[in-house]
C-alpha positions in Angstrom: 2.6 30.1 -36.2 2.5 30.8 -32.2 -0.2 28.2 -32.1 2.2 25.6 -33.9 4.9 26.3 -31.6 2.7 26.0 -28.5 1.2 23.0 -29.8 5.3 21.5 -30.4 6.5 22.3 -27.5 3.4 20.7 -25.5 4.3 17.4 -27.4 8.0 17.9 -26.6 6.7 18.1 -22.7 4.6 15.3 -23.1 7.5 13.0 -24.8 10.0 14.5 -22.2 7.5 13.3 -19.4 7.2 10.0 -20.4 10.2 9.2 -20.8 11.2 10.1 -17.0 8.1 8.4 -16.3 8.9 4.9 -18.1 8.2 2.9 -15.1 5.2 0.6 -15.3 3.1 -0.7 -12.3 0.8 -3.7 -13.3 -2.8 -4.1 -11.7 -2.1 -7.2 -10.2 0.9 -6.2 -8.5 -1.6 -3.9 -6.7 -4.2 -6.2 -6.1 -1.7 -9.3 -5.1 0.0 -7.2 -2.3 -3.7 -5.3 -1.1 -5.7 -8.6 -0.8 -2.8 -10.4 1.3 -2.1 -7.5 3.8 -5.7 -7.0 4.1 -6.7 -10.6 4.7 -3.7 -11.4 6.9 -4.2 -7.7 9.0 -7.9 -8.7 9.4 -6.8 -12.6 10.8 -4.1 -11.5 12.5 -6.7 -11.7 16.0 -7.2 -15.4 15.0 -3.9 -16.7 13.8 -0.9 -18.0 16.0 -2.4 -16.3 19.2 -1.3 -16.5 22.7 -3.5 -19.8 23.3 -2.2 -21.2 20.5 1.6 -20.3 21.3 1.8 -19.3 25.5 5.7 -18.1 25.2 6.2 -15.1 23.7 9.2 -16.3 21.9 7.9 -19.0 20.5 4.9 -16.4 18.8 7.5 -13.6 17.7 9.2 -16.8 15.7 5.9 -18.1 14.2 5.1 -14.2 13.2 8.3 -14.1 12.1 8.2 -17.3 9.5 4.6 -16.1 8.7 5.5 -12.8 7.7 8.5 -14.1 5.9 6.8 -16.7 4.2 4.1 -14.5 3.1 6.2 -11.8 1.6 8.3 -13.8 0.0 5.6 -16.1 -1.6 4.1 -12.8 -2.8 6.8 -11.1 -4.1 7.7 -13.9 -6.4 4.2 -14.5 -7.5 4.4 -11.0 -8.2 7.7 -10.7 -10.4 6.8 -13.9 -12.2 3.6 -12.1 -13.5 5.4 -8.8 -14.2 7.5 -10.7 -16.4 5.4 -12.6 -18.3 3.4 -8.9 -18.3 6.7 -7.9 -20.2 7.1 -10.8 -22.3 3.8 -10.7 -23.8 4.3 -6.7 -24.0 7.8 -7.3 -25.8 9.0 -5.2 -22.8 12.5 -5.5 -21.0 13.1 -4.8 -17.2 14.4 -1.1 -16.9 17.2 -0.3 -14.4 14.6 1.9 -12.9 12.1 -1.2 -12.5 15.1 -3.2 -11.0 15.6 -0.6 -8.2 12.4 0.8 -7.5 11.8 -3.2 -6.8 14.6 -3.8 -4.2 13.0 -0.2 -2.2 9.7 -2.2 -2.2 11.6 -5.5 -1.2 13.4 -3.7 1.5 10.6 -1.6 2.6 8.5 -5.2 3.2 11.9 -6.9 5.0 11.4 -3.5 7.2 8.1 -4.4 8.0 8.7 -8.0 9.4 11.7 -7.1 11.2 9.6 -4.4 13.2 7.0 -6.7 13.5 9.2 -9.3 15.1 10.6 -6.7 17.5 7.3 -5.5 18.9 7.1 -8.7 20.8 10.3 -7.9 22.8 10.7 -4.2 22.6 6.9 -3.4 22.9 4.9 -0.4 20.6 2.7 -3.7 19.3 -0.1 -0.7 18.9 1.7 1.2 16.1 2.4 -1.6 14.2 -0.5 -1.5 11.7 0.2 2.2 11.1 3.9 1.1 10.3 2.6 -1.4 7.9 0.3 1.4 6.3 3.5 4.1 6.1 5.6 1.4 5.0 3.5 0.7 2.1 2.5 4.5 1.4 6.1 5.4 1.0 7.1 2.5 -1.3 4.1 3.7 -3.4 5.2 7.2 -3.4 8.7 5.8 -4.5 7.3 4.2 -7.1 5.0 7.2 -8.4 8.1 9.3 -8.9 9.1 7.2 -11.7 5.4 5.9 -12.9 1.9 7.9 -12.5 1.3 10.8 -10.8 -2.3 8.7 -9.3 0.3 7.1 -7.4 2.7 9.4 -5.7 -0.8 11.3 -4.8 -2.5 7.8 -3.2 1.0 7.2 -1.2 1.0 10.2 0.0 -2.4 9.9 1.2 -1.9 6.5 2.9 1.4 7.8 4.4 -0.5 10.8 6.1 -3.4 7.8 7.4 -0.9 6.4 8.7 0.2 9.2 10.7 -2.7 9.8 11.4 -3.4 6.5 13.1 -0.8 7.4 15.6 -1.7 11.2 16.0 -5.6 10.6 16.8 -3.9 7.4 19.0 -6.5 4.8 18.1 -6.6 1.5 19.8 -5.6 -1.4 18.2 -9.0 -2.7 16.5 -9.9 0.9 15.1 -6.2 1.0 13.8 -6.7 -2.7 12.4 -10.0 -1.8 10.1 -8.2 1.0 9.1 -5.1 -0.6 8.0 -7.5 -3.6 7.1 -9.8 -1.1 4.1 -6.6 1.1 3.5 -4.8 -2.0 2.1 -7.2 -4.5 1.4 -9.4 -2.1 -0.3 -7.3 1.0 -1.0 -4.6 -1.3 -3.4 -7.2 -3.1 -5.6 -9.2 0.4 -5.8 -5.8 2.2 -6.7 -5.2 -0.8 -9.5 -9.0 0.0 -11.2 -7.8 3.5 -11.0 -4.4 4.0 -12.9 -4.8 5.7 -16.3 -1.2 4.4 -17.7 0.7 7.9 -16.8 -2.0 10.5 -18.5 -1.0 13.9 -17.9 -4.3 15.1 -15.6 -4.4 18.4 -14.2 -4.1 19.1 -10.3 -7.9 19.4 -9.7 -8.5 15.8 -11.6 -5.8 14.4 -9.5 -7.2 16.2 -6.3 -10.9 15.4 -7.2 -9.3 11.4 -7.5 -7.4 11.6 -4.3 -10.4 12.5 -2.2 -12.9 9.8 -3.8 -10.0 6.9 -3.2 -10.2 8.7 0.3 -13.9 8.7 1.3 -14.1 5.1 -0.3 -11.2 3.7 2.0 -12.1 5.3 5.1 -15.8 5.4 5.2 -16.2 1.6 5.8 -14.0 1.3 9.0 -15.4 4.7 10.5 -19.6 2.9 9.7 -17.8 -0.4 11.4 -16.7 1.8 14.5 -20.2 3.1 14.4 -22.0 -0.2 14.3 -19.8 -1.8 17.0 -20.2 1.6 19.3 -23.9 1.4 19.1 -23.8 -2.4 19.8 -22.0 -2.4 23.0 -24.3 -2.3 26.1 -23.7 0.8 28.3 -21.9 -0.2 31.8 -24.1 -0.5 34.6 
């Protein structure tokens, strides 16, 4: 009879938890919005430069539409598959959904309107560590009401993040981090979601540090290869 009970009131916990957790995050959302910030972070030495654009104002504007263009073009790709995600599901958009969307939305517009301000206010070498909170914390945000993989991976890029700025690298090694962290981190994370399985803390930790070492080994062997390729001074 104990055993019966235990086993009822697991289910009960399990039920309980998924219905706070009724908030679904599609694979290609996380794949759409890691391929585009990793490809554009990566360009982003090749693209509307200051040969290309000599007044400064004129580049913070061409940033700015680029950025704005991007973002937007994404997020609508993105809710347009969601939605047809749903409709083939037989799904409706939860209130939860709606508003965990406009903190993402809003966390992106934050993004471009720092980026835009670097080029007259300055701090242009924090803004790929911005980019990588920003997108950390809207994960987190969305982990609260989905999968616990994903409050545990924000978290993680949030604390890379800081940690671009504590260790203070210079702009390139801060680039291939943000680069992998994103470009590779996202699509990684979208392989790795188990649909909200309760997993204990030492799966989830064991999961954390394997999305880790797979983000952050490839920039830290680039920094390697470039360091040992660079003649010593005279």
């Amino acid at each position: 009879m104990p055993q019966l009970a235990t086993q009822q009131l697991d289910s009960i916990h399990s039920m309980l938890s998924a219905g706070h957790r009724n908030l679904r995050v599609e694979r290609h959302s996380l794949v759409l919005w890691g391929a585009s910030f990793g490809g554009l972070i990566l360009a982003s030495n090749h693209i509307l430069t200051a040969e290309q654009f000599p007044l400064l104002e004129q580049r913070a504007i061409a940033w700015l539409l680029l950025l704005t263009l991007t973002v937007s073009g994404i997020s609508l790709l993105d809710w347009h598959l969601t939605r047809r995600a749903k409709q083939a599901r037989d799904e409706a958009w939860s209130f939860i959904h709606r508003q965990v969307l406009k903190v993402w939305w809003l966390l992106m517009t934050v993004g471009v309107l720092l980026t835009f301000a670097t080029f007259f206010f300055g701090g242009g070498y924090m803004i790929f560590a911005a980019w990588v909170v920003l997108t950390g914390l809207g994960l987190y945000v969305h982990g609260l009401f989905s999968e616990e993989l994903l409050e545990w991976t924000g978290a993680l890029i949030i604390a890379i993040g800081i940690g671009m700025l504590a260790f203070r690298l210079n702009i390139h090694d801060s680039q291939r981090v943000a680069a992998f962290t994103l470009g590779l981190g996202l699509p990684l994370l979208a392989a790795m979601l188990d649909r909200g399985r309760e997993r204990s803390a030492w799966v989830r930790l064991v999961q954390s540090v394997g999305w880790l070492l797979c983000v952050l080994l490839p920039p830290l062997l680039a920094q390697r290869l470039v360091s040992t390729e660079v003649p010593p001074d005279a």
